[in-house]
C-alpha positions in Angstrom: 44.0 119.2 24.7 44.5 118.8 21.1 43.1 115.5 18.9 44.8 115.6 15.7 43.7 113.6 13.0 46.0 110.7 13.4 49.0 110.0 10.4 49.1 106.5 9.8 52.4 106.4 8.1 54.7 104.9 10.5 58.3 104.1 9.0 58.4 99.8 8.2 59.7 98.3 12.0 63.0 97.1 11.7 64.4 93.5 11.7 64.8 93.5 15.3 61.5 94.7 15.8 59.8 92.2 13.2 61.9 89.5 15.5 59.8 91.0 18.5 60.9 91.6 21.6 60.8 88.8 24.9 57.6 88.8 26.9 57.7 90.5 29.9 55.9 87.7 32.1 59.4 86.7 33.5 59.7 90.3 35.1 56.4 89.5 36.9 57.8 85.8 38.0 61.0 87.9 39.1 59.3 90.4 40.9 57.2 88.0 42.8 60.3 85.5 43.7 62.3 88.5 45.0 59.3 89.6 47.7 58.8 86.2 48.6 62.2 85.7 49.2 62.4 89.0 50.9 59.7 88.4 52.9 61.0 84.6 54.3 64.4 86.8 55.8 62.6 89.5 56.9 62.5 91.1 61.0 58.4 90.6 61.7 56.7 93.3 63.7 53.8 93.7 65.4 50.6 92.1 62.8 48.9 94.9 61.1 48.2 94.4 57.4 44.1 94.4 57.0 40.9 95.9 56.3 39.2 98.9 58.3 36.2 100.9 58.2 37.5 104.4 58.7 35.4 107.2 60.4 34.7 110.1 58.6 37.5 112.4 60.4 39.8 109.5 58.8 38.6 109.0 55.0 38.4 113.2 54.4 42.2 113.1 55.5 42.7 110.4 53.3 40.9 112.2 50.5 42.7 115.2 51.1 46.4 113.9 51.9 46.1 111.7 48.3 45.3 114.9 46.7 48.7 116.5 48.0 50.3 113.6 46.9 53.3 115.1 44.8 52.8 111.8 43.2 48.9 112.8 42.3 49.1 116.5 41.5 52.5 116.5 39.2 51.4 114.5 36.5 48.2 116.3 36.3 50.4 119.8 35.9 52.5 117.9 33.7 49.6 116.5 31.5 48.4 120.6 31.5 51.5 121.8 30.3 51.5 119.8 27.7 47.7 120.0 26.4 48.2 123.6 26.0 51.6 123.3 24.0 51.9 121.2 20.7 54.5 118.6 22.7 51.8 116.5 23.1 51.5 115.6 19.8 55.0 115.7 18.8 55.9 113.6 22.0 53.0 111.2 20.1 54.4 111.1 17.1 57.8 110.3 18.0 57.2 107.5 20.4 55.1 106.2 18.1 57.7 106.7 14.6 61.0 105.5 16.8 59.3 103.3 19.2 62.8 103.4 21.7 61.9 101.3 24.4 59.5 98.8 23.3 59.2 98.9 20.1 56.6 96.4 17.6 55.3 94.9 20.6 54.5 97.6 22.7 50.9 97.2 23.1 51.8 93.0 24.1 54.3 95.3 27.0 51.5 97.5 28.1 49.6 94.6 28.7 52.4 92.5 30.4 53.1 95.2 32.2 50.0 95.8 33.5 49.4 92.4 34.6 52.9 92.5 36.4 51.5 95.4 38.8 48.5 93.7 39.5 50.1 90.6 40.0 52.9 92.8 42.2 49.9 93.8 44.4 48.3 91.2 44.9 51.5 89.0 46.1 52.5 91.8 48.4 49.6 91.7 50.0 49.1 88.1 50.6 52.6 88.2 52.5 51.6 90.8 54.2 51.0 89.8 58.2 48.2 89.9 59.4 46.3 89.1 62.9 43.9 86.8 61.3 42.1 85.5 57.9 39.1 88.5 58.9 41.4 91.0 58.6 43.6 89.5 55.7 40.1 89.2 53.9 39.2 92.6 54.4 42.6 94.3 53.3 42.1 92.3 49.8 38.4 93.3 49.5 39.6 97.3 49.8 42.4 96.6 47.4 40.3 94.8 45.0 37.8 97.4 45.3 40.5 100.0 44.9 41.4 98.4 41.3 38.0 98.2 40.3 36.7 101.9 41.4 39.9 102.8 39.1 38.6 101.4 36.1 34.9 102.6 36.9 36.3 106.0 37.1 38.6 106.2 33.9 35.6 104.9 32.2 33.4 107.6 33.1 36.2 110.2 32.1 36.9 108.6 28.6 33.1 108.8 28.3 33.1 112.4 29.6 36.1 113.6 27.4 35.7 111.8 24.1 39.0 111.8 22.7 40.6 109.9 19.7 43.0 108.1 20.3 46.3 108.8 18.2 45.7 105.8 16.0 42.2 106.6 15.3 40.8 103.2 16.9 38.1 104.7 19.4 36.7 107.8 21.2 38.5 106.6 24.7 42.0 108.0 24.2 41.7 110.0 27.6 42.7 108.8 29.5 44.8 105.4 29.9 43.0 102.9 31.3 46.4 101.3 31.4 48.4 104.1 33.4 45.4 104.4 35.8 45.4 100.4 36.4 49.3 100.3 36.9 49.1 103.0 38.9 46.8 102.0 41.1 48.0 98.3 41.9 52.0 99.9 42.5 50.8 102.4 45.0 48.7 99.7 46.9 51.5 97.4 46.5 54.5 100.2 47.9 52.2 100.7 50.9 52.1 97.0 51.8 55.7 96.6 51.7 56.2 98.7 54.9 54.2 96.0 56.4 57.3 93.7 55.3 60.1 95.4 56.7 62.2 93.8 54.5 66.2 93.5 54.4 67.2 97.7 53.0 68.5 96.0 49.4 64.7 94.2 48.8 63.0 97.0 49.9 64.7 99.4 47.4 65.1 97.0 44.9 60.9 96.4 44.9 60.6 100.1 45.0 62.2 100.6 42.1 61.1 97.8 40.2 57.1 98.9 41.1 58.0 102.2 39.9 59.3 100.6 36.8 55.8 98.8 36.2 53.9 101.6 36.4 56.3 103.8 34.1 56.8 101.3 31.5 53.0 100.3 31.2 52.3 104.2 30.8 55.1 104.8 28.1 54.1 101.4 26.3 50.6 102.9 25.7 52.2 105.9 23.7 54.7 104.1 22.1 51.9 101.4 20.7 50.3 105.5 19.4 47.0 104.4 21.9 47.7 107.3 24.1 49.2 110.7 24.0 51.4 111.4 26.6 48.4 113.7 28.4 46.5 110.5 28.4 49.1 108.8 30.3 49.7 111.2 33.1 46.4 111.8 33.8 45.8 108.2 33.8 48.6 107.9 36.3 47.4 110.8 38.3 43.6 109.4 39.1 45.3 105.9 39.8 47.6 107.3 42.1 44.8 109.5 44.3 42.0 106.8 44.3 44.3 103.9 45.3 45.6 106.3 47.7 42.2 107.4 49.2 41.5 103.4 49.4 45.1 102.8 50.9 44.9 105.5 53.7 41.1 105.3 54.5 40.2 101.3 54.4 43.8 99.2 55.0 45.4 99.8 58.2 48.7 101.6 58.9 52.1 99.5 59.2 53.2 99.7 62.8 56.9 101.0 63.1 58.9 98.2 64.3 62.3 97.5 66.2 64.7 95.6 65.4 68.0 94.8 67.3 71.0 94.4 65.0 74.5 92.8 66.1 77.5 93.6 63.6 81.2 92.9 64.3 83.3 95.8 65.4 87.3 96.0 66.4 87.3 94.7 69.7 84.4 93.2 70.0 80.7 93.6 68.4 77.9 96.2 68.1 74.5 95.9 69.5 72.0 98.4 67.4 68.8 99.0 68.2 66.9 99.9 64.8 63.7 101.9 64.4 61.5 101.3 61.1 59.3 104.2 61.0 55.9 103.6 59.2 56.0 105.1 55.3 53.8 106.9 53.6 52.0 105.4 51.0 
């Protein structure tokens, strides 16, 4: 893992970038509006959304099955492939000369961004059902807890691994607090919506868009030359696994559900009977 000694001299932004960009608080209010709405049509199941304490047979599984995550272990290759190669620092450098995506006002993105995911979360799992307030309480406490474990962890690693950042603010380049946070609150959030069994087109459509949050905040941090990409994906990486630990160990499973579904056929109509098995997380 290389730490270059950062080159300050980025081209002048251009007039569309001195202009700045819209904030991306309206994304958050969207995100929000379309679970709610999602939520109000949706086929209920069986109440399950909540706190647990786990056994010990139950949080080494969850340990274990976060760390097989695809979604935990393929950033962290990708983040090695890189730190051994000198595309880290040319994938730095460009982001943070041509600035695609966001632009002047990436760092104000990572931030919005960020917020967005926690916000995301924290929606999804008030309208989540749940048998009662007890275990409505607890399932926020282990999410909560979940966020700030995250943060406690990436600061011992930035502490640990030292790093400059690319624009030569600080030693705690490695790795993103940002990516880690994001991370975190989308993969507690995506569990929680198979509590929902929402409409197929809500469903995807929040999938996509959590994905999105925790994507853009990541690239925003290298595009505002705070992180190289390593940072990023490692960040990513230990959000993804301790959420996920949290997630499978202390907040109980979605329930499949069934749901009967009449639709109009020649002749007559249909009468479907519709299993919703439980996700993974």
């Amino acid at each position: 893992m290389s730490s270059r000694t950062p080159d300050r001299r980025r081209r002048a932004p251009t007039t569309a970038e001195q202009r700045g960009r819209p904030a991306s608080w309206p994304a958050s209010v969207l995100l929000a509006a379309l679970l709610l709405a999602g939520c109000a049509g949706r086929t209920d199941s069986a109440a399950t959304w909540g706190g647990q304490w786990p056994d010990g047979a139950t949080l080494r599984g969850a340990v274990v099955d976060s760390a097989r995550d695809p979604r935990t272990w393929v950033p962290l290759a990708g983040a090695a492939a890189l730190a051994v190669t000198d595309l880290d620092d040319d994938l730095a450098d460009w982001a943070a000369d041509e600035r695609p995506v966001f632009g002047a006002d990436a760092a104000d993105w990572s931030d919005d961004l960020r917020s967005a995911a926690k916000a995301a979360w924290l929606v999804s799992a008030l309208t989540a059902p749940s048998p009662d307030l007890r275990a409505k309480a607890g399932g926020l406490l282990a999410g909560g807890a979940a966020l700030a474990l995250e943060d406690t962890v990436t600061d011992g690693i930035k502490a640990a691994a030292g790093r400059r950042r690319p624009d030569g603010s600080d030693d705690e380049s490695f790795s993103s607090g940002h990516a880690g946070s994001a991370a975190a609150a989308t993969t507690l959030a995506l569990a929680n919506l198979d509590h929902h069994h929402l409409p197929r087109w809500a469903d995807g459509a929040l999938r996509v868009g959590l994905h999105g949050l925790a994507a853009g905040t990541a690239w925003a941090r290298v595009e505002a030359e705070k992180h190289y990409p390593t940072d990023v994906l490692a960040g990513y990486a230990v959000g993804r696994f301790v959420a996920g630990v949290v997630q499978r160990a202390f907040i109980a499973p979605a329930a499949p559900a069934l749901t009967l579904r009449f639709d109009p056929a020649p002749g007559g109509a249909a009468l479907t009977l519709v299993y919703l098995p439980q996700r993974r997380p």
